[in-house]
N, C-alpha and C positions, 0 to 999 in steps of 0.2 A: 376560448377561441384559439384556433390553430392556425398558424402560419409556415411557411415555409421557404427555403429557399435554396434549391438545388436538393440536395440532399440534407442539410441543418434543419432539424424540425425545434422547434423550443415553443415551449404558453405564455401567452399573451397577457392572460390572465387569470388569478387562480378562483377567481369567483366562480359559482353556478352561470352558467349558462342554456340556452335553449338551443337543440340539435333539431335542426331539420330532415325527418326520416320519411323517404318517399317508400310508401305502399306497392305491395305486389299489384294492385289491378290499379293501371290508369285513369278509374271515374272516380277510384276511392283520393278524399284530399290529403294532403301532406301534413302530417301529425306532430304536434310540439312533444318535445318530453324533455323534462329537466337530464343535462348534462351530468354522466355519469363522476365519481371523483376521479383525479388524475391520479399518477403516481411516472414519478422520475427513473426512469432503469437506463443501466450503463451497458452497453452492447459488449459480451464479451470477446466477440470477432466480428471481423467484417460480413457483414449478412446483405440477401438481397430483398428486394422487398416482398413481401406477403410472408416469409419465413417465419415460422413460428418455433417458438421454444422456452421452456420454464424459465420464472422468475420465483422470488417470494418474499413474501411482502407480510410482517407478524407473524409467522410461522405456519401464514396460508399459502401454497403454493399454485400458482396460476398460468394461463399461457398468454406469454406474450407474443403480438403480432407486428411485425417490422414495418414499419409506414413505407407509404410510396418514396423510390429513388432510392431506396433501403440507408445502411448505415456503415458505419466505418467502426474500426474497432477502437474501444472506451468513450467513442460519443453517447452523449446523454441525451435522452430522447423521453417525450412521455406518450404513454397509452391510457386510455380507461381502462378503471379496473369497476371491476362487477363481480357478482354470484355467478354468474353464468361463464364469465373465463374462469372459474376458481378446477382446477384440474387435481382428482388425486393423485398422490404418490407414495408408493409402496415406502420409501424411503424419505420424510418429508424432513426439511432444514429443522434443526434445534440447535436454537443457545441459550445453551443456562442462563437463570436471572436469579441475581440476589448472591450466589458465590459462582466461585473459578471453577469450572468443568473440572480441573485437577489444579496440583499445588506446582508450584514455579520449579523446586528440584524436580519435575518429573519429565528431564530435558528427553528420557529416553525412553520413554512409556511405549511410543512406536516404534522402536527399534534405531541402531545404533547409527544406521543408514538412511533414515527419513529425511527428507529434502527441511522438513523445519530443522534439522539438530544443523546440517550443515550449512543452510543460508544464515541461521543465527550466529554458529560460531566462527563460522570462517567469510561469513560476508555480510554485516551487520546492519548495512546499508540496503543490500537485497532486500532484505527479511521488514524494512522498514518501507521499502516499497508498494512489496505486495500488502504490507496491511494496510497503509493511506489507499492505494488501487481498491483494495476489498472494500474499504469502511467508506470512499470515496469522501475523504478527508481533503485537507490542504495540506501547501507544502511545510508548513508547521505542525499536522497533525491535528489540529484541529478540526470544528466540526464549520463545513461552509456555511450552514444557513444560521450558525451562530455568529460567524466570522466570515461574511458578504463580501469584505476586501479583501479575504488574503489569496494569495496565488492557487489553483489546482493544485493538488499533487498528485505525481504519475508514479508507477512504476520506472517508466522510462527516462526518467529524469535522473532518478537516484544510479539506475544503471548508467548514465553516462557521468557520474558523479564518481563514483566507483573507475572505472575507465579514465576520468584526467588524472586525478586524483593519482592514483598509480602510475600513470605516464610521468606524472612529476615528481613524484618520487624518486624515479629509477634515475632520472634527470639530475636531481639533486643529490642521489648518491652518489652517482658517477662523479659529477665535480665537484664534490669533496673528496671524495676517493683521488682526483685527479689534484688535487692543492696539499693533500697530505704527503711531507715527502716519507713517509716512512713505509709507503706502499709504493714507492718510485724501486720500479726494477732493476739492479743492476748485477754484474758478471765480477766485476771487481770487489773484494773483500773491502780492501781498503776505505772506497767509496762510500762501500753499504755502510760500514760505520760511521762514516760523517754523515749520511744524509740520514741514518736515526737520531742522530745527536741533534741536529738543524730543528731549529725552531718555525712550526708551519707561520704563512703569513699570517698577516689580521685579517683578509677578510675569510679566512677557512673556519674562525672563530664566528664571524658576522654570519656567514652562509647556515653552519650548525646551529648555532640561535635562532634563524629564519625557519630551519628546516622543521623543527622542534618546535619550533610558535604556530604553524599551519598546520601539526600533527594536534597539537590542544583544542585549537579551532573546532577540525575538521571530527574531531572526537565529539567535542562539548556543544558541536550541533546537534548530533546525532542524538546523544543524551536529552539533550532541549525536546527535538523532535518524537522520541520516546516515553519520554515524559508524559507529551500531550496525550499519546496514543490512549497512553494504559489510564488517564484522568477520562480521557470522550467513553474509552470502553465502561468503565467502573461506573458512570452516570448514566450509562444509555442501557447499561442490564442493571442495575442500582445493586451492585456489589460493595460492600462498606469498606474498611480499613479492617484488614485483620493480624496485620504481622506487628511486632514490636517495634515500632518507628515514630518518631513524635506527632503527636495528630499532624496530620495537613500534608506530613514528610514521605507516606509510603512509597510514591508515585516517581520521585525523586529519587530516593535511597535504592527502589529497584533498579532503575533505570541506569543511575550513576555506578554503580557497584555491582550491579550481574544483569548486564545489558544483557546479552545472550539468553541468559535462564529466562529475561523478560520477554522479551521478543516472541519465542518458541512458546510462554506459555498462552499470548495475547492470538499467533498465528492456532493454534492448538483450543482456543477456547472459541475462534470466532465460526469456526466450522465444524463438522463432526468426519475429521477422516476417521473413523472407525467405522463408519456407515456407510461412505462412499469409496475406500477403501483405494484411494486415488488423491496424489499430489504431486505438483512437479516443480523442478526447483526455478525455474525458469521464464514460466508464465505473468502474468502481471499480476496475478492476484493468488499465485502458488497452488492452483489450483485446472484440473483441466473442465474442457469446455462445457461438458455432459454435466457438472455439477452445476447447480438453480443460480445466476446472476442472485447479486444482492441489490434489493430495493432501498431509494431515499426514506 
């Protein structure tokens, strides 16, 4: 059963049900038929309604059609899916099952300029975004319909994470910078040598400890979050443990110790840019819009 409200479409229920299909000629009756199965797809941009365009769902690729009042961009909406929407494509989604499309050193196999080498190394939290947005994870990385409670996770969230995150920074350099006297300018010789000798206060010590306690934090979430990713990925393609790391550790030791190489290889394995020859650093799921949504 379907309900709706404005534009928010969600199911009611995920049992079979019976669809009421009215016939072309008015004397013929209205025909039962069992309820085709659902499937959950994430809008990649605001669409309007009747819009159609590919999804793919086990490595079938289908057309999806936007319900009445259409959708907004990353809500979650369901359609039936059938044989009869199944659409080919010259170019059809694959991901490896069983090992890694390539090995984790292979940050640069696309080139030195690929939007994964530089969301991974120089924005950690980006690159963690678009993969919870792609896998449509929670904001722990994990997988939602194993983990019912935990929050959504957006891209958009991580990006304004990113954004305080560095606005506090600069905040917190600045006034340590400004409690240090040995960065205090002065014209006089004399001065400058006393105010290097001068002992900064106590709380320039307390602030540095703060600053330095939220940079652990804000690191060893990220790693937490990382963690989960590369565990839901390694279960959901049944890739085993293959690197020297104590059983149970690999997931961990990547994450903690070459977040970046992890990152780019989980963004790199969960798609085929080679095939679609198309990624951007910016998007919510690093990918632009012509490449197939990914199905629950």
């Amino acid at each position: 059963t379907m309900s709706s409200s404005g534009s928010s479409w969600f199911r009611e229920d995920c049992k079979p049900t019976k669809l009421h299909v009215t016939m072309q000629s008015e004397d013929e009756p209205i025909a039962d038929v069992m309820a085709l199965p659902m499937v959950d797809v994430i809008s990649p941009t605001s669409l309007p309604e009747n819009y159609q365009f590919p999804a793919s769902l086990n490595g079938t690729t289908f057309l999806v059609t936007v319900p009445r009042g259409g959708v907004h961009k990353g809500q979650r909406f369901s359609v039936p899916f059938s044989k009869n929407t199944e659409m080919p494509l010259d170019k059809p989604v694959s991901v490896p099952k069983g090992q890694w499309r390539d090995q984790w050193y292979s940050l640069f196999r696309l080139g030195i300029c690929h939007p994964t080498v530089w969301n991974s190394c120089c924005c950690l939290p980006i690159a963690i975004g678009q993969l919870i947005t792609r896998l449509q994870l929670s904001l722990r990385g994990r997988s939602r319909e194993e983990h019912p409670r935990d929050t959504p996770g957006s891209f958009r969230f991580f990006f304004r994470l990113v954004c305080s995150y560095w606005v506090y920074r600069f905040i917190m350099f600045w006034f340590v910078d400004f409690l240090d006297p040995s960065t205090t300018l002065s014209f006089d010789a004399s001065k400058l040598e006393k105010i290097k000798d001068r002992e900064p206060p106590g709380i320039y010590y307390l602030m540095c400890a703060f600053n330095d306690l939220v940079w652990y934090c804000y690191f060893g979430c990220l790693v937490f979050v990382l963690k989960n990713i590369r565990s839901h990925v390694r279960k959901k393609y049944s890739i085993p443990e293959q690197y020297k790391c104590p059983v149970g550790s690999e997931d961990i030791c990547c994450s903690l110790f070459c977040p970046c190489f992890t990152a780019a290889q989980l963004l790199r394995h969960t798609t085929d840019y080679e095939l679609y020859e198309a990624a951007e650093c910016c998007s919510d799921t690093g990918l632009p819009f012509q490449v197939p949504a990914i199905v629950v």
